[in-house]
PAVEX-46174 format. One line per 8 residues: number of its first residue (from 1); for each residue x, y, z of N, C-alpha, C. Coordinates in steps of 0.001 Angstrom, whole numbers. Each point is the difference from the previous one (the first is absolute). Layout:
NUM	X/Y/Z/X/Y/Z/X/Y/Z; ...
***
This chain:
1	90130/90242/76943/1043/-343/957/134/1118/1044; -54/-387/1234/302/946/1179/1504/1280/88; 60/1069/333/1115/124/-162/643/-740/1183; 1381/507/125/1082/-557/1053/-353/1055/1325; 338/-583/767/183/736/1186/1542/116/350; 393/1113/287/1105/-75/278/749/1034/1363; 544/-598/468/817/55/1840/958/394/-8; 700/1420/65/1431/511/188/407/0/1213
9	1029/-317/446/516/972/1039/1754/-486/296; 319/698/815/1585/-94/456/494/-1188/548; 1059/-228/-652/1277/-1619/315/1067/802/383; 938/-935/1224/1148/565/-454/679/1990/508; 628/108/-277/565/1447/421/-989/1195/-1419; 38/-772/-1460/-1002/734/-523/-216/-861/-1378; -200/-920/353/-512/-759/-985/-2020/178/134; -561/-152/-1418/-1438/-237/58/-123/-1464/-126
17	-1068/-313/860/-398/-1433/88/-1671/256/-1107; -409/-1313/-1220/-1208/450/-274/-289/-1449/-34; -1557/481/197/-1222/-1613/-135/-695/514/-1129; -120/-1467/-1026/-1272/482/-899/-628/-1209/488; -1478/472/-291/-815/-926/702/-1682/39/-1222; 126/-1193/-654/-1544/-234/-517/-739/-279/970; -1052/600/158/-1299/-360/744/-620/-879/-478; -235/-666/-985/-1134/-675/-603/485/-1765/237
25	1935/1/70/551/-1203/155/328/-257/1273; 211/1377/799/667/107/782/1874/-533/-85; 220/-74/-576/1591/156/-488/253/1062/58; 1293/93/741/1163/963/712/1135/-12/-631; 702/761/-620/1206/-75/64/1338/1514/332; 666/-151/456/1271/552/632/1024/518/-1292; 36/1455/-119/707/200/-925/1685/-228/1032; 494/-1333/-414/1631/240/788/-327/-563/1507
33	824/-203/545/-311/95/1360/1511/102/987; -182/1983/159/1038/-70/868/-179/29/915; -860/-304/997/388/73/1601/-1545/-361/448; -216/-1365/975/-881/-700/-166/-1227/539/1141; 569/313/973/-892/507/908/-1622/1005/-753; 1270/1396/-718/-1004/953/-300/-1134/-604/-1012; 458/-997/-586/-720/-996/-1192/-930/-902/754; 369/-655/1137/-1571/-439/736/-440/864/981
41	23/796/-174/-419/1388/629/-1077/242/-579; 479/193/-1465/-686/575/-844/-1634/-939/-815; 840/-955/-245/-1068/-1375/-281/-1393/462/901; 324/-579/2024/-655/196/858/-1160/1184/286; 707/1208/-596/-810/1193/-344/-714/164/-795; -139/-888/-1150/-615/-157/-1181/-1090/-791/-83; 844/-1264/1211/-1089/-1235/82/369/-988/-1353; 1360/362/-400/-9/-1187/-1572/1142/-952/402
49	-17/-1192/-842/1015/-675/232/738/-343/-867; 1295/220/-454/1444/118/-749/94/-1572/-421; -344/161/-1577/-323/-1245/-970/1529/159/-981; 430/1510/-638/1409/-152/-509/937/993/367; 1293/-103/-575/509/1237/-120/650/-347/-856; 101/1638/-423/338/274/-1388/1921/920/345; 874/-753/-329/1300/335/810/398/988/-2022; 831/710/446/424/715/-1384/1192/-144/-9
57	1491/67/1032/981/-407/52/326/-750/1284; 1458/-81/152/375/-880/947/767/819/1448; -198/1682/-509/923/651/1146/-1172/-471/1338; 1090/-189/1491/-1043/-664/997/-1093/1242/792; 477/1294/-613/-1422/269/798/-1033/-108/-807; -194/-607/-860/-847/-595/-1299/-450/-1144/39; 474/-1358/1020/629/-1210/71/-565/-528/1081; 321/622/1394/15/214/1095/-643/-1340/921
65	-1156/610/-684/-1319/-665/1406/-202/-1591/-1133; 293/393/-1031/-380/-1495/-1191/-155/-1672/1128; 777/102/569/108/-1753/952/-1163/-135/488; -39/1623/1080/-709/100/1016/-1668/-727/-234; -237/1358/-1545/-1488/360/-361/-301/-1725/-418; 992/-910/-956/-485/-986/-768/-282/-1002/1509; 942/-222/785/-58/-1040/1122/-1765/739/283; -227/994/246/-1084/226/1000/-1367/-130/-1130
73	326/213/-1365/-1591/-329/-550/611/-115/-1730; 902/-1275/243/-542/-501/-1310/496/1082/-1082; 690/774/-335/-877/775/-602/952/-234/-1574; -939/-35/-1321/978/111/-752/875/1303/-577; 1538/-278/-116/698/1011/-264/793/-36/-1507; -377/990/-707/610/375/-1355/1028/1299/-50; 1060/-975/-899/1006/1497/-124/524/-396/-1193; 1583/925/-48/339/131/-940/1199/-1160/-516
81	-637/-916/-1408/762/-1037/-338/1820/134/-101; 468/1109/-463/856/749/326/982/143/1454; -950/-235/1047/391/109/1178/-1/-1072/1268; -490/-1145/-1113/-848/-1161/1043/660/-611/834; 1466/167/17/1001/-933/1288/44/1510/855; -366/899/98/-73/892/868/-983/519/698; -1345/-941/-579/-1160/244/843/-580/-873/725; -390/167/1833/164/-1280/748/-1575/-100/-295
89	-27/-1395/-426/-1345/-582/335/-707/205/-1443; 652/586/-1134/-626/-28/-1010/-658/-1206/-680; -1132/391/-547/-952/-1437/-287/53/165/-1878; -281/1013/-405/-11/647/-1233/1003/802/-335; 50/-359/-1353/1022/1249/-672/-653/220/-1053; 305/1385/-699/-414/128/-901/845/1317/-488; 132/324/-1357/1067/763/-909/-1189/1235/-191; 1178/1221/-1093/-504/829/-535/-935/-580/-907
97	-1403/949/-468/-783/-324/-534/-882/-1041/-27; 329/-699/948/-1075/-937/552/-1244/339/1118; -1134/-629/204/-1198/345/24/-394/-1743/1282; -1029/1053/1151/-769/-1457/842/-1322/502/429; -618/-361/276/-1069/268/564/-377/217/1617; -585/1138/136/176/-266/1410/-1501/488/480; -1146/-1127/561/-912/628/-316/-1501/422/-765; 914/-296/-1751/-1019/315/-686/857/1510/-703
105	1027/128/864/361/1572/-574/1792/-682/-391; -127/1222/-1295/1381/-852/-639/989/780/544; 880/-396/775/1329/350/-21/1384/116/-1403; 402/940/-228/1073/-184/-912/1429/429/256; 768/-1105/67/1472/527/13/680/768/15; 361/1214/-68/1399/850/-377/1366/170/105; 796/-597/-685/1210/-305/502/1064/1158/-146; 423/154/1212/597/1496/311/1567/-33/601
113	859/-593/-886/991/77/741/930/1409/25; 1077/117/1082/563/1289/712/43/-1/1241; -608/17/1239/-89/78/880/583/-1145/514; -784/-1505/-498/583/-1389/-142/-86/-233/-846; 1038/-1348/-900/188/-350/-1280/-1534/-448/-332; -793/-624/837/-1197/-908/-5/-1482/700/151; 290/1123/582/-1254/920/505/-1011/90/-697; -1595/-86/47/-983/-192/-500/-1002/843/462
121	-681/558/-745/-1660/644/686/-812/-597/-349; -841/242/911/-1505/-998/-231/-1199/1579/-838; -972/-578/-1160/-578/778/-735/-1145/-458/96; -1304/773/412/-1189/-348/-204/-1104/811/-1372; 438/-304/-661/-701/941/-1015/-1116/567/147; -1029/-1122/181/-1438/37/22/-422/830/1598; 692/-113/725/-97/916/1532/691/861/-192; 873/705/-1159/1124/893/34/850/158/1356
129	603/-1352/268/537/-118/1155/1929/-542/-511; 932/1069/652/1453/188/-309/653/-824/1224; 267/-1166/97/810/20/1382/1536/-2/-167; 825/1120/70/1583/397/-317/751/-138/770; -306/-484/1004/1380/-74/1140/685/543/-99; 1469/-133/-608/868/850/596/894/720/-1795; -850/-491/-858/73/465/-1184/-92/1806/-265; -1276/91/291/-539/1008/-96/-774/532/1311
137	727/1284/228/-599/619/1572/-678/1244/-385; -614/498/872/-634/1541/241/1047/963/-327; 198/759/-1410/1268/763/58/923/-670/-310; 358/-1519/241/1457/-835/-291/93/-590/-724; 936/-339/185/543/-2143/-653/199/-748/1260; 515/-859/-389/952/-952/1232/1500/242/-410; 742/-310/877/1104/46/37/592/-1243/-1287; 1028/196/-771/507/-734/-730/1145/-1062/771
145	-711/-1052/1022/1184/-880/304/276/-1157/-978; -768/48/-895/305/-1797/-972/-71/204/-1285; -724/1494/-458/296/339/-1372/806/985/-351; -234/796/-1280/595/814/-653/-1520/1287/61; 1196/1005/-373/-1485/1532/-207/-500/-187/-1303; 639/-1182/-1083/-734/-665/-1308/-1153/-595/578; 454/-1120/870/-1045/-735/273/-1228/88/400; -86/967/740/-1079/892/1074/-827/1172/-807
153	1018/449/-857/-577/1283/-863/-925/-1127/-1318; 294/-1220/-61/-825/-682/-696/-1576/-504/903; 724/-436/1035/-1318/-371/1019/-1198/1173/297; 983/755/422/-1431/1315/-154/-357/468/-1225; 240/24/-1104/-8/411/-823/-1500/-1516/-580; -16/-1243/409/-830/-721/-190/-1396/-72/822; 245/1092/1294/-941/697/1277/-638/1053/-1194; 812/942/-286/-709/1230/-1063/-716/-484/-624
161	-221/-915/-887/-784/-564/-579/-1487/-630/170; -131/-149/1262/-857/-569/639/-1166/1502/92; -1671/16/-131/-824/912/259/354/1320/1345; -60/1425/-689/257/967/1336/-797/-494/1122; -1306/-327/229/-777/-256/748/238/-1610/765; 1008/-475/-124/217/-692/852/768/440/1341; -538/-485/773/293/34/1669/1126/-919/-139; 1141/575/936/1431/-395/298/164/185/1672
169	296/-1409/478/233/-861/1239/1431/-231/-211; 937/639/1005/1257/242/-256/478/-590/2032; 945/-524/-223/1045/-754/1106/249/618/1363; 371/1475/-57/920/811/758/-1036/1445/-21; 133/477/1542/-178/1364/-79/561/845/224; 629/-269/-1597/1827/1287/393/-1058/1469/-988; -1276/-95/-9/-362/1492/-622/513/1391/35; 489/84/1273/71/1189/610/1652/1148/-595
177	1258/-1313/340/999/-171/-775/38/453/-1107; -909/-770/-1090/165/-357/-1492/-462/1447/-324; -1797/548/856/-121/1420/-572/1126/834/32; 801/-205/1541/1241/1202/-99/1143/-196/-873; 115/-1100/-820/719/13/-913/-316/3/-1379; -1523/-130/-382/-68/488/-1215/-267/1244/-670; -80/1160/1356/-592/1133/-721/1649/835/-208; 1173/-1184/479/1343/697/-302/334/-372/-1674
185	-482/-1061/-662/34/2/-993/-616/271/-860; -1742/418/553/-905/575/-1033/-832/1057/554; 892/1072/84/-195/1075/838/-961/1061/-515; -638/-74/-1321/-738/516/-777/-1604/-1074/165; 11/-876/267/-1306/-565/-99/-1039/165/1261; -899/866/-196/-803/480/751/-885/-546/554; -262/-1496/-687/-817/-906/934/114/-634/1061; 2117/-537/-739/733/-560/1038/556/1060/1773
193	-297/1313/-684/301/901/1215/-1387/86/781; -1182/-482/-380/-1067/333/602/-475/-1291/848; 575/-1335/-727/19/-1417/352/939/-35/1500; 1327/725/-385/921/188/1244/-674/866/994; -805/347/56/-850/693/962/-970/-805/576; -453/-583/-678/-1053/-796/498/773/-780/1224; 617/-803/-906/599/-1282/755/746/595/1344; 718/1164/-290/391/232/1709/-1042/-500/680
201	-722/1062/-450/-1322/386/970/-769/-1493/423; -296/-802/-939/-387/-1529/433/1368/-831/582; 662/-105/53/966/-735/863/82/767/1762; -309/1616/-283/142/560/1267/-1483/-450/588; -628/-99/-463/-1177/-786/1044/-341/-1446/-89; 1242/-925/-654/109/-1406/491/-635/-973/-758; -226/1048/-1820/-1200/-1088/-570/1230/-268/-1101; -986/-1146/-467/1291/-762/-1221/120/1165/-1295
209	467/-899/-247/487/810/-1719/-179/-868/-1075; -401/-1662/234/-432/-304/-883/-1825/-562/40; -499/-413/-1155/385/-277/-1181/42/1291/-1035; 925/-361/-1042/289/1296/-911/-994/-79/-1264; 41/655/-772/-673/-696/-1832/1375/336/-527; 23/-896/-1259/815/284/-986/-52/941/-841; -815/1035/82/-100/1013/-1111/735/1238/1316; -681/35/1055/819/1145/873/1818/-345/47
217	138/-1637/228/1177/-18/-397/900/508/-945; -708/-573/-1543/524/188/-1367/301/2094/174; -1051/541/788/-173/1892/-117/1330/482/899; 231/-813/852/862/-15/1086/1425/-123/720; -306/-1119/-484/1798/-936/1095/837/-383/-1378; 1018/1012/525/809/18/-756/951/-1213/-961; -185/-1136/745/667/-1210/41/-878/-425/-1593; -922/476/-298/-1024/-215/-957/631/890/-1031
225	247/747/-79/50/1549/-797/1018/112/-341; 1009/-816/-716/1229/228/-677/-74/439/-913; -872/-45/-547/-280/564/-1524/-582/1835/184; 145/650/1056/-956/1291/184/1402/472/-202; -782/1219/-994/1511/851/-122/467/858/887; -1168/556/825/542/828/1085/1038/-746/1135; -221/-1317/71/570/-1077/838/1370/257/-961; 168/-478/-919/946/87/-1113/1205/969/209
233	-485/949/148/187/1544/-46/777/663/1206; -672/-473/954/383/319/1620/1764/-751/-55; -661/-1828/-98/1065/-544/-58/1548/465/-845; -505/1001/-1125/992/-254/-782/146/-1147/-1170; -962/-1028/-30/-7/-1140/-690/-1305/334/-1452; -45/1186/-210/-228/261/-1404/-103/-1227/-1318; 1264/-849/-387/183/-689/-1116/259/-1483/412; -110/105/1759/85/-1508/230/-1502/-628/52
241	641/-2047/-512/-1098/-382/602/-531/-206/763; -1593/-200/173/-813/-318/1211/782/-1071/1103; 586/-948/-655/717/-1012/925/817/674/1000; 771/1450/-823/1051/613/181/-515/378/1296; -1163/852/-356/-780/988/1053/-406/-428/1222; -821/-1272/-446/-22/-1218/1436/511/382/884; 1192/-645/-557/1496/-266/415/88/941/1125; 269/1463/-496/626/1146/826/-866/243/715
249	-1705/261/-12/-746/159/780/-23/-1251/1486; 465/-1270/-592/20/-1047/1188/1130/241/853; 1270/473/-428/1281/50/661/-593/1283/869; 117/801/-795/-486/1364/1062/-685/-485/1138; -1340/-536/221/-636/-604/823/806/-961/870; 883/-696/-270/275/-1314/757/1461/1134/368; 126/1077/-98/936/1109/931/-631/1174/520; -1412/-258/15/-515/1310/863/-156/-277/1162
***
């Protein structure tokens, strides 16, 4: 089987727009689709033509272009069963732990709620391919508008699990942010201070920040690392639980 080809670039004020693209079927599909222009922009540059998209929740810069892309090619769109009166033009639904084909290459479910009650990532095992939207960021989380820091500290906590060597395709390029706020809570981790270096330095000359792996994550972003005692320690949260830790590490953030 061919691998995927795959098309990043900018939606939006800082959203990532991505194409995966089999060569062998020529099937396209649109992780999300917030903002339609940069998305046949992008197609056009590629030379492919947009067969699905793969929507993960229902917030609209996630949503967006959905009318636009299906009126102009057909295209089929899968999301989250969870969310289906909130996604325009949805053709498919499908739940946690469920599985489609796209391809020849298996897609698998992840159902991630927190961010939205319904939120989903798309998993490619066999391509070690993560698509997290707004679950899991470079350094972050998403913001908790529809869950609990239970809920989310379960969702990532079902991301950890998944191979270090998977590649992570994440929503937003709030990188830059998230480094300056995690080396306030894990001010001892020397990778994460050397990572915060980097990333200045690549945002100051205009290049992305994603895609991430999950093992630099798991070494890294704090949002992961409730369980590190130095994290523990800093906080003061010694004898609390990980949920606990979440918790305080997300509030801190959603007040820096």
């Amino acid at each position: 089987m061919a691998a995927l080809e795959i098309e990043l670039f900018p939606c939006r004020t800082d959203n990532f727009g991505v194409l995966i693209h089999d060569p062998a079927s020529g099937m396209t599909a649109s992780i999300d689709a917030p903002e339609e222009q940069p998305i046949l922009d992008a197609l056009k540059r590629r030379g492919w033509t947009l067969t699905h998209i793969f929507t993960t929740h229902h917030h609209n810069d996630h949503v967006e272009a959905n009318l636009a892309l299906k009126t102009r090619f057909e295209c089929t769109i899968i999301g989250p069963a969870g969310e289906a009166s909130k996604i325009p033009a949805i053709d498919m639904t499908i739940a946690g732990g469920g599985d489609f084909d796209f391809a020849g290459h298996r897609v698998e479910v992840i159902e991630t709620p927190g961010h939205t009650a319904g939120h989903i990532c798309f998993y490619l095992a066999d391509d070690k391919l993560l698509f997290a939207a707004d679950t899991l960021f470079a350094l972050g989380c998403g913001r908790l508008f529809e869950g609990t820091p239970a809920d989310m500290w379960a969702s990532l906590t079902k991301l950890m699990a998944l191979p270090d060597e998977t590649t992570v395709y994440f929503g937003h390029e709030y990188t830059l942010s998230n480094a300056r706020f995690a080396v306030t809570v894990d001010p001892e981790n020397s990778e994460l201070a050397e990572r915060a270096k980097e990333i200045e330095a690549k945002r100051a000359r205009g290049e992305f920040t994603a895609p991430t792996t999950l093992g630099l994550e798991k070494r890294t972003n704090p949002f992961l690392r409730a369980g590190d005692a130095a994290i523990r320690g800093h906080l003061g949260l010694e004898a609390a639980s990980d949920t606990e830790v979440f918790a305080e590490i997300r509030k801190r953030k959603d007040n820096f």
